[in-house]
C-alpha positions as CSV (number, residue, x, y, z in Angstrom):
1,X,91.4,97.8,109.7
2,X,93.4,98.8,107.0
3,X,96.6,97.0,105.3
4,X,99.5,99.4,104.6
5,X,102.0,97.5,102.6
6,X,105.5,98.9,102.2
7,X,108.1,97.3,100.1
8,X,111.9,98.7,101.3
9,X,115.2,96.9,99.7
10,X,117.3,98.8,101.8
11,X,115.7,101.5,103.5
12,X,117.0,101.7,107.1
13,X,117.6,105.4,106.2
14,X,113.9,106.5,105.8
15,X,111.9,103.0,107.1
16,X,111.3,105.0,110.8
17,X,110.2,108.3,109.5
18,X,108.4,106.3,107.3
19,X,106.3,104.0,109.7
20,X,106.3,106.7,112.3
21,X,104.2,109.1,110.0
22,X,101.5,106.0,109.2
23,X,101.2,105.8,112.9
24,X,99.8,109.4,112.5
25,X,97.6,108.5,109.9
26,X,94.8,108.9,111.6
27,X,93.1,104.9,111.9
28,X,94.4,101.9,113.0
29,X,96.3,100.1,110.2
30,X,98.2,97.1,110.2
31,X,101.9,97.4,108.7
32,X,103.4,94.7,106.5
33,X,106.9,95.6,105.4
34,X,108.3,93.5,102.7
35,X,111.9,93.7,102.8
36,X,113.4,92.4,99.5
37,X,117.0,91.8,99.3
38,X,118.0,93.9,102.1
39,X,121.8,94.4,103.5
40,X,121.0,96.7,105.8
41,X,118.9,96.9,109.1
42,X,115.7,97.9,107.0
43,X,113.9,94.7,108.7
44,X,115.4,95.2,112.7
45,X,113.9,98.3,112.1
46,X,110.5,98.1,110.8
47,X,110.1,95.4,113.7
48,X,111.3,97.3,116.3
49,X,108.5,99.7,115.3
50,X,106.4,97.2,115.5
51,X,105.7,96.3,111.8
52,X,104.9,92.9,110.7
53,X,108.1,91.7,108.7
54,X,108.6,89.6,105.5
55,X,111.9,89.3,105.1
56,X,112.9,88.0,101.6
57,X,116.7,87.3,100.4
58,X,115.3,88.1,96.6
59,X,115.7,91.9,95.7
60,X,112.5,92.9,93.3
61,X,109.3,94.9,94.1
62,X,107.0,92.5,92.5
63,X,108.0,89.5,94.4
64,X,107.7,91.9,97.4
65,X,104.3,93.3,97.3
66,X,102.8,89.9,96.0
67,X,104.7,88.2,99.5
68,X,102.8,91.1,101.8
69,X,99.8,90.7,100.1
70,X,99.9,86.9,101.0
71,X,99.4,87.7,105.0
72,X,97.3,90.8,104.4
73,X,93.7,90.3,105.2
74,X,92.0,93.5,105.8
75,X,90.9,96.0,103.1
76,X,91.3,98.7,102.1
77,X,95.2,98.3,100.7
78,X,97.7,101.1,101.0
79,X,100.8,101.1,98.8
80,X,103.3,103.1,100.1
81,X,106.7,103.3,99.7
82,X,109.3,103.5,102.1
83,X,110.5,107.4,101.5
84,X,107.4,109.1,101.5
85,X,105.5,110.3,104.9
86,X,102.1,110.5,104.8
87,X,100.6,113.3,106.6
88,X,99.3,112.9,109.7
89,X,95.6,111.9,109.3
90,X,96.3,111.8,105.4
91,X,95.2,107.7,105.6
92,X,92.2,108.0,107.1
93,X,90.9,111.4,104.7
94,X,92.0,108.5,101.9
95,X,89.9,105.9,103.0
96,X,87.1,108.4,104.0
97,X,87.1,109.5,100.7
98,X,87.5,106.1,98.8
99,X,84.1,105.1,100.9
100,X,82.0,108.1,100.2
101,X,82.3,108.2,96.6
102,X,80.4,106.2,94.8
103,X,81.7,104.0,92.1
104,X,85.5,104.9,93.1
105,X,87.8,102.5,93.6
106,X,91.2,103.6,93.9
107,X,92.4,107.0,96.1
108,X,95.8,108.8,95.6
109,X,96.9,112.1,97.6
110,X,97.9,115.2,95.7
111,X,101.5,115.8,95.6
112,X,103.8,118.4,95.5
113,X,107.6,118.3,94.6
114,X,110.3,119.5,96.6
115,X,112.8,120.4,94.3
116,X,114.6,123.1,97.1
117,X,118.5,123.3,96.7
118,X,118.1,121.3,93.5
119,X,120.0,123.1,90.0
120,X,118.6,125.2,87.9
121,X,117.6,121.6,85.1
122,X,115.6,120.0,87.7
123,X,113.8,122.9,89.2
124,X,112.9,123.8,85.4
125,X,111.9,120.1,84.9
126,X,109.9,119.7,87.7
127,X,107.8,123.1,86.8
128,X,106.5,121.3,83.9
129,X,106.4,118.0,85.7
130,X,104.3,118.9,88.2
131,X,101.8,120.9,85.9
132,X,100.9,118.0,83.9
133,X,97.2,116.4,83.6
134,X,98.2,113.0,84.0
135,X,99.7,113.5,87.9
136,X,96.0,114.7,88.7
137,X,94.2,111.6,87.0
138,X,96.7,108.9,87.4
139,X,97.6,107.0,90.4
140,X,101.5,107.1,89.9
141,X,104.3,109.6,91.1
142,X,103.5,109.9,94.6
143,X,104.0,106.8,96.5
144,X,101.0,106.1,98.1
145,X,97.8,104.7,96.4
146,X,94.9,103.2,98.0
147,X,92.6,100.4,97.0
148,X,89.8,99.3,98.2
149,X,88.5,95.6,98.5
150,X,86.6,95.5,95.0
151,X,89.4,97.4,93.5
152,X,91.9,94.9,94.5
153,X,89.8,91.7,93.2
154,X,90.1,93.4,89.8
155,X,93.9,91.7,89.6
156,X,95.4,88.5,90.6
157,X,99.5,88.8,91.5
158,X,101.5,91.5,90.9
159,X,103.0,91.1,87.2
160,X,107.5,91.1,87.5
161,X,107.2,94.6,85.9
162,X,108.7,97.1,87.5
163,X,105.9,99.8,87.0
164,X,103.8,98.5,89.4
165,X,102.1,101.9,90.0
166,X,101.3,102.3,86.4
167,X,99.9,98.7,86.6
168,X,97.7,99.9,89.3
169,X,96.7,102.8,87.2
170,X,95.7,100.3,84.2
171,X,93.3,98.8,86.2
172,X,90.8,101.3,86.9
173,X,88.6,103.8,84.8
174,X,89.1,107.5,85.4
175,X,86.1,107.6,86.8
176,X,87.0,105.0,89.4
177,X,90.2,107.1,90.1
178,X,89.9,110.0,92.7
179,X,92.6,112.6,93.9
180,X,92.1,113.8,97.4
181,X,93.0,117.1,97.6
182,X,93.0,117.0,100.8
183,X,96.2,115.1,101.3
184,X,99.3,115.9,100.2
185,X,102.1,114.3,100.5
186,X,106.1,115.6,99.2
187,X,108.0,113.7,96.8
188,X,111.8,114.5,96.7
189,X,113.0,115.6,93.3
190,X,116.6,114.6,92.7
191,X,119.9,116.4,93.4
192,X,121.3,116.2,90.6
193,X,120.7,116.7,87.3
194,X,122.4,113.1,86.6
195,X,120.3,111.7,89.3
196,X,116.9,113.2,87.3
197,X,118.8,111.5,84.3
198,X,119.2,108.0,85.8
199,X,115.6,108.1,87.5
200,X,113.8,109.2,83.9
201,X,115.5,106.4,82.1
202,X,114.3,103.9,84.7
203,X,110.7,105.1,84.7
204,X,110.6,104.8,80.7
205,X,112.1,101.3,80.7
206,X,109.5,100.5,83.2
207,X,107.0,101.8,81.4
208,X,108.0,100.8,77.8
209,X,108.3,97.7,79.5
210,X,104.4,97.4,81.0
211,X,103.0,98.8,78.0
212,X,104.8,95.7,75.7
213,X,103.3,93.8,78.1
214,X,99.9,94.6,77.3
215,X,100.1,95.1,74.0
216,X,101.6,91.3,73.7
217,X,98.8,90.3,76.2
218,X,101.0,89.3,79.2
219,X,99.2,91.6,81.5
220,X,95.2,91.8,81.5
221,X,95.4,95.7,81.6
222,X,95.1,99.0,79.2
223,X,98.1,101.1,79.9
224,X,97.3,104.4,79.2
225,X,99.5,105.6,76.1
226,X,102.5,108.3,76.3
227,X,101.2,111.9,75.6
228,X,104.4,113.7,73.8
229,X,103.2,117.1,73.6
230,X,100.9,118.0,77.0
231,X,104.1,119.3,78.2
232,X,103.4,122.2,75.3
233,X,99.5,121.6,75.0
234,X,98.5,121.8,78.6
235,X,101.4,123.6,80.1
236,X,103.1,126.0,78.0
237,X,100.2,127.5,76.0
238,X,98.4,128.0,79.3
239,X,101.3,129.1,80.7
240,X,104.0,131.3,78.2
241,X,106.4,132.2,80.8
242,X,107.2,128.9,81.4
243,X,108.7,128.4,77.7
244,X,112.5,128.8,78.9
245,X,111.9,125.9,81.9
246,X,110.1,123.5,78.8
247,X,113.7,124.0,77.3
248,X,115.2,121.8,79.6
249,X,112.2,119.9,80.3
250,X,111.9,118.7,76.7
251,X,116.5,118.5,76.5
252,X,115.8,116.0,79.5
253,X,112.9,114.2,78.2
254,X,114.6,113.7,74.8
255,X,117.5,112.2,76.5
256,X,116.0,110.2,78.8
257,X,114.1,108.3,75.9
258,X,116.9,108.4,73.9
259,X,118.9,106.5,76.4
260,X,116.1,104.1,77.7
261,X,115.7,103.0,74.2
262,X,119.7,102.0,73.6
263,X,119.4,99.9,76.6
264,X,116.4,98.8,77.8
265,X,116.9,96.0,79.5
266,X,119.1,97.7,82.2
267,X,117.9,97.0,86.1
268,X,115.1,99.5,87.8
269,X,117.5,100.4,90.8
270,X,116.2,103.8,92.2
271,X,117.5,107.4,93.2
272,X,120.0,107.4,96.0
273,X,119.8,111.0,96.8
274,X,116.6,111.6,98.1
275,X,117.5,109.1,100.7
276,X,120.3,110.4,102.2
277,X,119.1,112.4,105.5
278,X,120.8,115.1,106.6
279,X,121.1,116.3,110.4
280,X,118.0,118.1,110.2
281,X,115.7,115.0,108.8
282,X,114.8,116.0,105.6
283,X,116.8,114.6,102.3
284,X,119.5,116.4,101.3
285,X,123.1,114.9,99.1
């Protein structure tokens, strides 16, 4: 049986979609949320959907994951979080594929961004986002990564880093790293073009953050390096009539590191409006 782990500080807005898509994923699985921190109903909720519950008063992902992974005994290990729906059958097509190719050791979906509704900045971003190489080979920006049982003996705890997705990443080879095209699952781009702002400064402290962390030898890992210019390399020059979204794109990047670097040690926190449902069930402001 497989161990879906699902870390949610304050979630009770998308924790039921949530579990009720993995109940669709197409195996039997066995649910561990770790609530971290939580003033809200995210546990009463999980449980009453029949998910096993930690229930920690400490907000923090790390400390989250490494407390599900303690009553987890079944392989292989889904990371998912809490606002992201896998499709139905989409964990069993994972694991399927994770057993059937040789010498892999780590799955991920494809994804696809719903920027719909969003201003003109973050539909532009996004169409350079999306088209970049490393969201095919990497196992980060979609919420859901699956490892298998060797995969997971390759690292101990957790490291308290925030990118624990791109620790995941750091772990494997590219050639032990599959997408599934198969699969796809939607991640909500922000509403705002402040809210893009506030989520890309997170991600590059996060990041700046892991990659110190290897470089100093803290973390047992080889964090892939920063490529400035795929955005123009492998998107742009392919592509020409994208050269007026890479204008924002690059205005946004720019920012964003400029920012992360005159205060990196702010906190992770995350982006509020993709969680806010609206009458219909899907995220809206």
């Amino acid at each position: 049986m497989t161990s879906v782990i699902i870390a949610a500080h304050n979630e009770e807005s998308v924790i039921e979609r949530c579990l009720a898509a993995v109940s669709h994923g197409g195996m039997p699985v066995h649910v561990i949320v770790s609530a971290n921190g939580c003033t809200d109903a995210t546990a009463e909720l999980a449980r009453a959907r029949h998910a096993l519950v930690v229930d920690r008063r400490t907000a923090g992902k790390p400390g989250a994951l490494n407390a599900a992974e303690r009553l987890a005994e079944t392989f292989p290990r889904v990371y998912l979080d809490a606002d992201i729906l896998t499709p139905p059958g989409g964990i069993a097509t994972l694991v399927t594929a994770l057993n059937e190719h040789a010498g892999v050791l780590a799955a991920v979906p494809r994804r696809r961004i719903n920027t719909s509704g969003r201003p003109w900045a973050v539909r532009a971003y996004f169409q350079i986002n999306q088209r970049l190489p490393v969201f095919r080979s990497g196992l980060f920006g979609r919420g859901l990564i699956v490892v298998s049982e060797l995969g997971r003996a390759r690292f101990g705890e957790f490291p308290e880093l925030v990118a624990d997705d791109l620790f995941l990443d750091a772990q494997f080879s590219a050639a032990e790293k599959l997408e599934v095209a198969d699969v796809e699952v939607v991640v909500e781009a922000p509403w705002t073009t402040v809210d893009l702002m506030n989520r890309l400064v997170r991600v590059r402290r996060g990041n700046a953050e892991m990659r110190r962390a290897a470089a100093d030898q803290g973390i047992d890992a080889v964090v892939r390096p920063s490529d400035r210019w795929s955005w123009l390399r492998d998107v742009v020059m392919q592509q020409p009539r994208l050269a007026p979204d890479a204008l924002a794109y690059v205005a946004i990047t720019m920012l964003a590191g400029y920012r992360a670097r005159r205060a990196p040690h702010g906190g992770w926190g995350r982006d509020e409006s993709t969680r806010m449902l609206s009458e219909t069930g899907s995220t809206a402001p």
